[in-house]
C-alpha positions as CSV (number, residue, x, y, z in Angstrom):
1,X,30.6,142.8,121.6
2,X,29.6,139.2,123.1
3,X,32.1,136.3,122.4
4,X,31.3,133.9,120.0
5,X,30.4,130.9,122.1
6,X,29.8,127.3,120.3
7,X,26.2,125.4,121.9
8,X,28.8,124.7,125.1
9,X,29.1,127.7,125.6
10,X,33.0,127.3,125.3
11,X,34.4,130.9,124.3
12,X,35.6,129.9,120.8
13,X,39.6,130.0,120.9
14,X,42.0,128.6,118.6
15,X,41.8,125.2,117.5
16,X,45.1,122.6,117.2
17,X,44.9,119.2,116.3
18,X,47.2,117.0,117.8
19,X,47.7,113.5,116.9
20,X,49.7,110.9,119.5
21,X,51.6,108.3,117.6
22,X,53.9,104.9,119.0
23,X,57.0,106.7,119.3
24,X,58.2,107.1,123.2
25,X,57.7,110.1,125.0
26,X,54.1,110.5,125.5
27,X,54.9,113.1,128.2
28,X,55.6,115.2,125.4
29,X,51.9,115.3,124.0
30,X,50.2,115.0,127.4
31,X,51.9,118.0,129.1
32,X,51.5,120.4,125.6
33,X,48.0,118.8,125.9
34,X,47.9,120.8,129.3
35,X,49.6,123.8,127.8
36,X,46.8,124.1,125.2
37,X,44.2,123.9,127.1
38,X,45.5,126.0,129.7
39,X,45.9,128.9,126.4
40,X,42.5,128.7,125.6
41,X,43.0,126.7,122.2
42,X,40.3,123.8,121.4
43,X,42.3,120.4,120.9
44,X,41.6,118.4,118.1
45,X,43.0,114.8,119.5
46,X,44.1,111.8,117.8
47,X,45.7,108.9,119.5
48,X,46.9,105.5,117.4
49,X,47.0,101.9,119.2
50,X,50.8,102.4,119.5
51,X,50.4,105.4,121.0
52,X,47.7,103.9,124.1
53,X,49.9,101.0,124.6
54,X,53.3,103.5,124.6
55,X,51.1,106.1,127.2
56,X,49.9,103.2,129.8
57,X,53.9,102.5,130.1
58,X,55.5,105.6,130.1
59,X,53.0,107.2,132.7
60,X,50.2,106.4,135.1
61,X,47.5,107.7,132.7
62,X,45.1,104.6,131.8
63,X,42.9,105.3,128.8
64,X,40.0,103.6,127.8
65,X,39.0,102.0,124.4
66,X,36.7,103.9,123.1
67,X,37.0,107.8,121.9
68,X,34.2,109.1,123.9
69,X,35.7,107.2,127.2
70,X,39.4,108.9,125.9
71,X,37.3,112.1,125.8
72,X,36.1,112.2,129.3
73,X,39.6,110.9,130.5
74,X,41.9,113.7,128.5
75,X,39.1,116.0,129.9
76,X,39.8,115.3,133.5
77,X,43.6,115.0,133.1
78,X,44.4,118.4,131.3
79,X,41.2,120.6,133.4
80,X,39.9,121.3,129.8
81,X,36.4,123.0,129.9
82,X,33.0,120.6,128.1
83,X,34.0,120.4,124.5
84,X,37.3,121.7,125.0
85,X,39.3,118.6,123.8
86,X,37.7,116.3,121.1
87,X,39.0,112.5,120.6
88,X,38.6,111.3,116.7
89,X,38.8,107.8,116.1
90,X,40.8,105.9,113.8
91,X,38.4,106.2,110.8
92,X,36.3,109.0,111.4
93,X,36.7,110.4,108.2
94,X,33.9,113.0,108.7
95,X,36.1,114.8,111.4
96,X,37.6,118.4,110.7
97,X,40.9,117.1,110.4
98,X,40.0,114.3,107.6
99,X,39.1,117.4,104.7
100,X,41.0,120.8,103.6
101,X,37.3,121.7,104.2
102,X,37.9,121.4,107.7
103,X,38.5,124.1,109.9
104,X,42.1,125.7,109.2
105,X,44.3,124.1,112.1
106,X,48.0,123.5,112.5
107,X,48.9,119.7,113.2
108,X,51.4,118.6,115.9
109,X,52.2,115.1,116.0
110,X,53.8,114.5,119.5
111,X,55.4,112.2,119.2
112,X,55.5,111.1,115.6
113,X,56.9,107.4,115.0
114,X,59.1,106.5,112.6
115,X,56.3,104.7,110.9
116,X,54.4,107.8,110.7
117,X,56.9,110.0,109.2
118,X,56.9,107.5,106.4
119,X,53.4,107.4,105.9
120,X,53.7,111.3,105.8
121,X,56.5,111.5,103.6
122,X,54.5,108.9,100.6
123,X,51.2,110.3,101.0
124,X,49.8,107.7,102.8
125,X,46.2,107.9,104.6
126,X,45.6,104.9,105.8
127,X,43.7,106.3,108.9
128,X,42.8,109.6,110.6
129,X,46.4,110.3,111.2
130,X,47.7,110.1,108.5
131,X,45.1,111.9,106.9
132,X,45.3,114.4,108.7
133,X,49.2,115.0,108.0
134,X,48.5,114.9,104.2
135,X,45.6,117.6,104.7
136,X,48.3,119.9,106.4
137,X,51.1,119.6,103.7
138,X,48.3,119.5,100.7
139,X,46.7,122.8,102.2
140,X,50.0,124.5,103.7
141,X,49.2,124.1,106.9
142,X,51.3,124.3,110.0
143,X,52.9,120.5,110.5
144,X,55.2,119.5,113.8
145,X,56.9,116.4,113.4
146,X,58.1,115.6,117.1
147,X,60.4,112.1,116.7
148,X,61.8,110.3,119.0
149,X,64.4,108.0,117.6
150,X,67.9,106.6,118.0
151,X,70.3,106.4,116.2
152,X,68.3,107.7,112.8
153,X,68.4,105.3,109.8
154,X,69.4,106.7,106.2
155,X,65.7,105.8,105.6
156,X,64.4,108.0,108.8
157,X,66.6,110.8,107.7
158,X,65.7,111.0,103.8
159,X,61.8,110.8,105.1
160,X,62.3,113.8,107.4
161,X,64.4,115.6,104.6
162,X,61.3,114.9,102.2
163,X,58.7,116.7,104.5
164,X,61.0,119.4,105.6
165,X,61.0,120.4,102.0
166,X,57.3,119.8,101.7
167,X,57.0,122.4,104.5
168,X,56.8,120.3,107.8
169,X,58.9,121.4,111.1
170,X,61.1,118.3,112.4
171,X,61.4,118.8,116.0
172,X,62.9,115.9,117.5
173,X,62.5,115.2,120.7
174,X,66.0,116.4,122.0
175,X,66.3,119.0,125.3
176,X,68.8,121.3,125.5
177,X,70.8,121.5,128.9
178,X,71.8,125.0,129.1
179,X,68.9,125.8,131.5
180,X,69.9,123.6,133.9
181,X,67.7,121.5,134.4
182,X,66.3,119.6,137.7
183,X,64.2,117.2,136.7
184,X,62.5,115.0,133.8
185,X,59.9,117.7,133.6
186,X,62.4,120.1,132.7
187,X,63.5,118.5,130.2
188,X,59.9,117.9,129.0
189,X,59.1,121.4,129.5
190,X,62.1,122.4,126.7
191,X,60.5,120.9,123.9
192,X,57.0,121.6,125.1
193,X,58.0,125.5,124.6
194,X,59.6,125.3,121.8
195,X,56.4,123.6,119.7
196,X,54.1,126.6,121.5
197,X,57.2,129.1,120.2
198,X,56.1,127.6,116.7
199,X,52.5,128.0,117.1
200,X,52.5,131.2,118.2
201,X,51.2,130.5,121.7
202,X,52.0,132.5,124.8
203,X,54.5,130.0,127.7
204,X,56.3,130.8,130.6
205,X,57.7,127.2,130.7
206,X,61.3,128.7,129.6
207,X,62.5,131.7,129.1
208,X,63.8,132.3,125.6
209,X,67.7,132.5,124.5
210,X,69.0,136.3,125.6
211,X,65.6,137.2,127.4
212,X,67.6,137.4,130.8
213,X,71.0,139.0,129.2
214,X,68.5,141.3,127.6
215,X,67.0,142.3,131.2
216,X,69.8,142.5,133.5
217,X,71.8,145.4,130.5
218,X,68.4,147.1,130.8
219,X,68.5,147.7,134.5
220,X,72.3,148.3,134.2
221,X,74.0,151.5,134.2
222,X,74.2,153.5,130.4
223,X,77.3,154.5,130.5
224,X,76.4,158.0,131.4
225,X,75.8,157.7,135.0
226,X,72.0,157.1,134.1
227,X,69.6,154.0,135.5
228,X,67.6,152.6,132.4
């Protein structure tokens, strides 16, 4: 049977929408950018003022005003195939991630500001974001809350309480060190495995808990002078 191609003629894959919002650590959302493109998965994106101003600081990634310009750019940067990644703007309320109508996607929100979990948790949609995080919880989708945030207010915590009961993840953004890590992108890479854990996506950016333990008693003796 031929795949199902879309007029690109981009083999049609799973489809995530991610959202960027002004909390710090764009290098989150960039490098699971990568990670989903590299799996195959079409990319929904949306990216808020905050989150353009809080990218040109934390890394050497420019992007232009405009969402066909962000397009091209997120394109080039992630090695995404034509089509591959699509850039909403603020108000395009006719996009897939505006309507339950819209294709059936998970939302990851990487990182997700303060502001935005508020907005989330009052049923604000006061632009494609946020609309977007109301379609997830009013449909049941898949919602991943990444936050990055310190120390958490009471108000912070009650709104993350709220849409963990409504059905969203909260992942903040908070590496383990038990895998040793080298370098910043270590650290990045933690996280970054976790949310594709969550969505179900193949990663060999970590290995899971016990996966090594796991190995070395299988190639260890039986206890009856046997090799597994």
């Amino acid at each position: 049977m031929m795949p199902d191609t879309a007029s690109n003629n981009l083999p049609r894959g799973r489809t995530v929408n991610l959202a960027f919002t002004g909390a710090s650590g764009a290098q989150y959302g960039l490098r699971l950018l990568q990670c989903l493109v590299a799996a195959g998965c079409r990319v929904h994106v949306m990216i808020s003022k905050a989150a353009q101003i809080v990218i040109a600081t934390e890394t050497d990634l420019k992007l232009p005003g405009t969402p066909p310009a962000m397009q091209k750019t997120l394109t080039e940067y992630a090695c995404a195939q034509p089509g591959q990644i699509l850039v909403f703007g603020r108000e395009d309320w006719f996009s897939p991630p505006a309507s339950g109508s819209g294709e059936k996607a998970p939302l990851v929100v990487c990182p997700c500001s303060t502001s935005t979990l508020s907005a989330l948790a009052t049923g604000a949609s006061n632009n494609l974001i946020e609309r977007a995080g109301d379609v997830a919880l009013k449909e049941r989708r898949q919602l991943i809350l990444l936050p990055r945030e310190a120390p958490y207010s009471e108000v912070h915590l009650e709104n993350m309480l709220k849409l963990t009961r409504m059905g969203a993840v909260i992942m903040p953004a908070s590496p383990g060190f038990y895998h040793r890590p080298d370098s910043v992108q270590d650290l990045v890479d933690f996280i970054v495995a976790r949310i594709l854990d969550h969505l179900g996506l193949p990663q060999d950016l970590m290995p899971r808990w016990g996966e090594a333990r796991a190995g070395a008693k299988a190639g260890s003796n039986d206890g009856f002078g046997q090799q597994d």
